[in-house]
C-alpha positions in Angstrom: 7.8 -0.2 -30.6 8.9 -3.5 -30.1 6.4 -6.3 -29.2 6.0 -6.1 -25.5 7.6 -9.0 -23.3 10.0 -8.3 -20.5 9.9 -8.4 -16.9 8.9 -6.2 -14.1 11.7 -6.1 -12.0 9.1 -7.1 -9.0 9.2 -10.4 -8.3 9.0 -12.7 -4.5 9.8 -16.3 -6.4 12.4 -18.0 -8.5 12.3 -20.5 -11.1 13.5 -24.3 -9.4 13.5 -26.9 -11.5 10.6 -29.3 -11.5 11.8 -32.0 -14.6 8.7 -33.9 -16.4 10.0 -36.7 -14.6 10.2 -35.5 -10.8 6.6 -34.0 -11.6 5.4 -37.5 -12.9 7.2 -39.4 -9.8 5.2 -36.6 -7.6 2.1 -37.2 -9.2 2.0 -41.0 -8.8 2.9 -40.6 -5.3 0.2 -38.1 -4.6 -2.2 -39.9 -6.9 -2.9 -37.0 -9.5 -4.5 -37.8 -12.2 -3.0 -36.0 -15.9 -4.6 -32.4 -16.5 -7.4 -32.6 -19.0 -7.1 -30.9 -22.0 -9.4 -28.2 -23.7 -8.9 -28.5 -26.9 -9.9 -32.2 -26.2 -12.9 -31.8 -23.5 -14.0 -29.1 -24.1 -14.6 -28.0 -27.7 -18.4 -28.1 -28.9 -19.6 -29.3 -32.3 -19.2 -26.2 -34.2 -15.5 -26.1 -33.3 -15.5 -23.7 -30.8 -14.0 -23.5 -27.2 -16.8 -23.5 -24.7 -15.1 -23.0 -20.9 -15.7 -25.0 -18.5 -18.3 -24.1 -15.5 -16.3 -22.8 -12.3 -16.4 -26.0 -9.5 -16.5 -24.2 -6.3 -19.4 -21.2 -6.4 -20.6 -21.2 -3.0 -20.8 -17.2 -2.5 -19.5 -15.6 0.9 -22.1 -13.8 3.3 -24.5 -14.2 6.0 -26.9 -16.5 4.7 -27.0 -20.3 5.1 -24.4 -22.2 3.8 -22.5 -19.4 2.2 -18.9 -18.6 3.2 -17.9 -16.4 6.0 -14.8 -13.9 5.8 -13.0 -14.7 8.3 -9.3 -13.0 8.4 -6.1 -15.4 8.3 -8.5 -18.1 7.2 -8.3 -18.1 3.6 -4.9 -18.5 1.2 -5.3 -17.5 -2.6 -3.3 -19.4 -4.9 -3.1 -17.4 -8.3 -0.8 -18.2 -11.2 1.4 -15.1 -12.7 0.2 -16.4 -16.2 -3.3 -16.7 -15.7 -5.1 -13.3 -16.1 -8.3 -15.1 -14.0 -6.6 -15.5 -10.9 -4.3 -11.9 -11.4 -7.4 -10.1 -11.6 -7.8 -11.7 -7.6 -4.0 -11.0 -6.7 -4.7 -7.2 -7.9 -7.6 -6.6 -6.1 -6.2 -8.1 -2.6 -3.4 -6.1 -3.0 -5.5 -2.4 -3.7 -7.3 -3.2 -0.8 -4.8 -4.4 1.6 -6.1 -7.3 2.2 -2.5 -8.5 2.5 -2.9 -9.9 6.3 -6.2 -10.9 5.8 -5.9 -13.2 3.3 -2.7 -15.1 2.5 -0.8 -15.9 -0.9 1.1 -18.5 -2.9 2.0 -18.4 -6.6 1.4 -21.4 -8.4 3.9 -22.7 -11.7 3.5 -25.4 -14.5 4.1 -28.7 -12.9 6.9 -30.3 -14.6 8.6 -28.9 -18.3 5.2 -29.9 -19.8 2.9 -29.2 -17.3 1.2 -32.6 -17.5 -0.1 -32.6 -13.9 -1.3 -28.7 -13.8 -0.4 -26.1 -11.6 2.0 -27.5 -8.8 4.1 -25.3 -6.3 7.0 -25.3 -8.2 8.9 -22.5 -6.2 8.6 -24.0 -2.6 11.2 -26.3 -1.4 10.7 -29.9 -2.5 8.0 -28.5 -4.2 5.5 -28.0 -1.5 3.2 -25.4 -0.1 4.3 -25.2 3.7 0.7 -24.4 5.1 -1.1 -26.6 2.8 1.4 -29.9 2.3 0.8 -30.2 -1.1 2.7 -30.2 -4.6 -0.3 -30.2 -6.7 -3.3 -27.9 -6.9 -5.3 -30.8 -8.2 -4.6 -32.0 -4.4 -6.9 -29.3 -3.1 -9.6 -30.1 -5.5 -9.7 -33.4 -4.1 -9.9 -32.7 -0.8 -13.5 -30.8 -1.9 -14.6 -33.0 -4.2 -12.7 -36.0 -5.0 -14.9 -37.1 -7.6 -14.2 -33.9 -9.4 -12.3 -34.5 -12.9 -12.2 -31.5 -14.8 -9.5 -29.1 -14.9 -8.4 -27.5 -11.6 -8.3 -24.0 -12.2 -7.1 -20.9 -10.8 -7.9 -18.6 -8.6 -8.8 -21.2 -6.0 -9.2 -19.4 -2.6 -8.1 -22.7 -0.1 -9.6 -22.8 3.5 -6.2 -23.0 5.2 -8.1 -25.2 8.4 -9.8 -28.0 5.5 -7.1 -28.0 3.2 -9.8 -27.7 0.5 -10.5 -24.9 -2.2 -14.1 -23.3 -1.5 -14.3 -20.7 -4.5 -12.6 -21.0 -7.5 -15.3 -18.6 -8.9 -12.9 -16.0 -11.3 -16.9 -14.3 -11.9 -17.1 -13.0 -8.4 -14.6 -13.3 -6.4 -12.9 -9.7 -6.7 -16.5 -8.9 -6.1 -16.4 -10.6 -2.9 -13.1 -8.9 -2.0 -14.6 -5.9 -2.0 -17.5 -6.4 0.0 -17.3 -9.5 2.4 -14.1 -8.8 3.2 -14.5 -5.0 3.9 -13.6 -5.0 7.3 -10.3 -6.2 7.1 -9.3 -3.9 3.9 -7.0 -0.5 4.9 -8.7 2.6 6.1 -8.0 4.1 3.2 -9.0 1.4 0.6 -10.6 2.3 -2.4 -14.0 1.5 -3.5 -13.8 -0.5 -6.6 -17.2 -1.9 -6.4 -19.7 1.5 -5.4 -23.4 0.4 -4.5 -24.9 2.1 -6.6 -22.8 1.0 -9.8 -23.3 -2.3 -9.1 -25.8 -3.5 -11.3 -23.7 -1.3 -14.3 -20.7 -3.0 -13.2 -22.1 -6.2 -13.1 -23.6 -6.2 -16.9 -20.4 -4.7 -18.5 -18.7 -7.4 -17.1 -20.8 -10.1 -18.4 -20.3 -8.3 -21.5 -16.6 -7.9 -21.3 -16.0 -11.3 -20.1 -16.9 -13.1 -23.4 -16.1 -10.2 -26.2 -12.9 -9.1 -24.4 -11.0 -11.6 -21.6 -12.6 -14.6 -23.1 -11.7 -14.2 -26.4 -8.1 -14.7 -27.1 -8.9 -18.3 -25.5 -11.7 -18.5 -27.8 -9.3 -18.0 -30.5 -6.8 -20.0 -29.5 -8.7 -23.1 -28.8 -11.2 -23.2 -31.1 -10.4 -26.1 -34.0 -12.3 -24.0 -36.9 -12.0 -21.1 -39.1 -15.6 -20.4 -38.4 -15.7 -20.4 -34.4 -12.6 -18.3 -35.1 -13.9 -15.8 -37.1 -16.8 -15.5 -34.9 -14.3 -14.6 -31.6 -12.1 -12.5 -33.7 -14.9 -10.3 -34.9 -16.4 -10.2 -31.5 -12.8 -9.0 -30.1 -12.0 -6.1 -32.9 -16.0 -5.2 -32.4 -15.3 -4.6 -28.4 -12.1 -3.1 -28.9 -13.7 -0.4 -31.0 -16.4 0.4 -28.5 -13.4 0.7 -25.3 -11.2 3.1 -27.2 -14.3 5.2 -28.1 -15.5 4.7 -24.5 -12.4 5.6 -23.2 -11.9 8.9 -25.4 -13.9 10.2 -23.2 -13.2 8.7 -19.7 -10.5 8.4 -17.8 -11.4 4.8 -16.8 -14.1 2.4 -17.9 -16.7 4.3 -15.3 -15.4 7.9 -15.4 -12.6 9.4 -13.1 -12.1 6.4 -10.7 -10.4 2.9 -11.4 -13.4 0.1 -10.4 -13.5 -3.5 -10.3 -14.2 -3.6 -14.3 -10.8 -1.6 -14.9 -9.0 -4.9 -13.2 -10.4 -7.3 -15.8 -9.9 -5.5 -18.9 -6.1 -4.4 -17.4 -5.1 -8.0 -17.1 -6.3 -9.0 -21.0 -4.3 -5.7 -22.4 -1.0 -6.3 -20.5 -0.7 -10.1 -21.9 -1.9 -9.3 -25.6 1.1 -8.0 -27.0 3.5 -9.8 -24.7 1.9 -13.2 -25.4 -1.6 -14.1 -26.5 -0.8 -12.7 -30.0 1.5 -16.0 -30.7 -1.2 -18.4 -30.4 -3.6 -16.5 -32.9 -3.7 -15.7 -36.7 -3.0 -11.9 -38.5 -4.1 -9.5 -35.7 -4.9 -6.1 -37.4 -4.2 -3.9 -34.4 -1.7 -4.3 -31.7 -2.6 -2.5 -27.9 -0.4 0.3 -28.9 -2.6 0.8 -32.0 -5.7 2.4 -29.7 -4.1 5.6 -28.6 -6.8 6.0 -25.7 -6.4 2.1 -24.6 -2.7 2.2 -24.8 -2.7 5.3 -22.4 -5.1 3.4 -20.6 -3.4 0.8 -19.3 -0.3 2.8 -19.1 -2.3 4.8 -16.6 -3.4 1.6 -14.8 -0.2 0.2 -14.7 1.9 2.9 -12.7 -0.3 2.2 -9.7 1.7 -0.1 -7.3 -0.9 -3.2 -6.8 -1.1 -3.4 -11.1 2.9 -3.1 -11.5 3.7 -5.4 -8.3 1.2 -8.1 -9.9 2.2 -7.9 -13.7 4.8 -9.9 -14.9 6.1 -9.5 -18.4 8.9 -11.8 -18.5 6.5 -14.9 -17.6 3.9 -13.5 -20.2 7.1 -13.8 -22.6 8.0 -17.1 -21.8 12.0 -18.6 -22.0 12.9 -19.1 -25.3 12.9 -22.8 -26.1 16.4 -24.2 -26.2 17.5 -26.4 -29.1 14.4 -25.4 -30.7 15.3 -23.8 -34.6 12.5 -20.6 -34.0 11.6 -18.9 -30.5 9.2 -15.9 -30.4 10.7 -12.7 -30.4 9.7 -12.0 -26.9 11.1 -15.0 -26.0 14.4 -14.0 -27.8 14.6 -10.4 -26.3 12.4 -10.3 -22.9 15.4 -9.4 -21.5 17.1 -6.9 -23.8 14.3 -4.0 -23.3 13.4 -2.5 -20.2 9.8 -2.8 -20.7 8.8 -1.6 -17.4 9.9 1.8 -18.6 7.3 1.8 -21.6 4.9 0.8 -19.9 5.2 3.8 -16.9 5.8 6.5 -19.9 3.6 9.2 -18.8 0.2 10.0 -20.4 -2.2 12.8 -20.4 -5.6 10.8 -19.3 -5.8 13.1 -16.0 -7.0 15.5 -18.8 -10.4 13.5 -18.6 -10.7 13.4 -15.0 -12.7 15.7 -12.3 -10.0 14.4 -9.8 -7.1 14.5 -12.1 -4.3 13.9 -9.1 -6.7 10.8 -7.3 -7.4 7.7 -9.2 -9.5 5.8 -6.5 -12.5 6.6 -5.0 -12.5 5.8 -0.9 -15.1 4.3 1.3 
């Protein structure tokens, strides 16, 4: 099969052009400062890429000075390349959350993204709830000594103009449980009680083996640090497809909150996050069980409406004398068809016709 990298034919934005230039003039106006750089802030001594700590943590409940849910309060601004954030726009989608909690998609500012994600696909380049072109804009209002990179998902209280959780860990989590009264009758229960504590640990664990690691790779500035990620990657990989021999999803017959985060690191690897690394032994389609997997995952309509293979891709680089084969032939092969080719995982399930369990 060819390397995977075209687009899902579902998509609510288009492309306007934001030049380096406009994005710089923008920036100066708004007084944005230049987007710092990881492999320049934060790299440690051995070489390797240690992320940064998420700014905004504050958790939502009932207790004092944590976040209330409130419906129609909250927008999530998510980026279609950032598997972080998709994990978020995935989740509020499954759970209908839809009305409760608004939605923009966020772009590179500018051709070299030099002032971070900016609204890109709004006219003049502006969210029209929140008046700004710049994430960076919403940091500020929450904390404008805050210099670091300004990440997404950032969930924006649409009343302060200011992010309040930019906290990738938990924030599906809190999804699924703070905002519970405002998710369809019939949404599923990706986070059950009493798998909460299991849940919890396999994601710490998948965070740093699995999502984590491509960037891990691709940041790092030795062989060393990069060995170390690598091995760490192929060593989890192993463990999943063995794991999933035997499951129909990562906690038996029904799709849960973990099932998100590793979905959103398979769908980019072959489309994209191969590029930026060395020899890879083993592509997705190499682990039969994974590749049916996320095959699987990917026919439900929250995963397909949220996955975008062209933008995983990326344009092929004009005037430039090589370009990546997906960016060559993204639009040549109907990818969206390989990707909904049928598999046999129902096999593994007691509930082979329902993939959710329900509240």
């Amino acid at each position: 099969m060819a390397d995977i990298g075209a687009s899902c034919s579902i998509s609510a934005h288009s492309t306007v052009e934001w030049t380096d230039a406009q994005a710089e003039a923008d920036a100066k106006e708004r007084g944005v400062y230049p987007r710092p750089k990881e492999i320049k802030e934060e790299i440690d001594e051995r070489g390797a890429f240690i992320r940064q700590p998420n700014r905004f943590t504050t958790p939502f409940g009932d207790g004092e000075g944590e976040l209330k849910a409130e419906p129609g309060r909250y927008k999530l601004l998510w980026a279609k390349l950032c598997h972080w954030s998709n994990r978020a726009s995935i989740v509020r989608e499954l759970l209908g959350l839809e009305d409760a909690i608004s939605i923009n998609i966020v772009e590179h500012s500018g051709e070299s993204n030099e002032y971070g994600w900016g609204f890109r696909n709004d006219p003049d380049h502006t969210d029209p709830e929140l008046g700004t072109k710049f994430l960076s804009e919403l940091y500020r209002n929450a904390d404008p000594e805050y210099k670091g990179r300004c990440t997404v998902p950032s969930l924006v209280d649409k009343t302060t103009k200011k992010v309040v959780n930019n906290d990738y860990h938990r924030l599906t989590n809190y999804f699924e449980v703070a905002f519970r009264p405002w998710q369809a009758e019939d949404a599923p229960d990706l986070y059950p009680e009493e798998l909460r504590k299991e849940i919890d640990d396999f994601n710490d664990w998948l965070f740093p083996n699995i999502n984590n690691a491509h960037y891990r790779m691709a940041f790092c500035q030795s062989l060393e640090a990069y060995k170390e990620a690598f091995d760490d990657f192929y060593a989890a990989m192993d463990k999943l497809e063995k794991r999933l021999s035997e499951n129909r999803f990562l906690f038996g017959d029904y799709v849960t909150d973990s099932d998100v985060r590793f979905y959103v690191t398979l769908v980019r690897w072959d489309t994209h996050y191969y590029r930026n690394l060395g020899p890879q032994p083993r592509r997705v389609k190499d682990y039969p069980n994974i590749w049916g997997y996320v095959r699987d995952l990917y026919v439900i309509p929250a995963f397909k409406n949220n996955t975008y293979f062209r933008a995983f891709a990326g344009e092929r680089n004009k005037g430039a004398l090589f370009t990546s084969f997906n960016g060559r032939f993204s639009d040549k092969i109907d990818y969206e068809a390989i990707f909904s080719e049928p598999t046999d995982r129902a096999r593994l399930s007691k509930t082979p016709d329902e993939k959710f369990r329900r509240h």
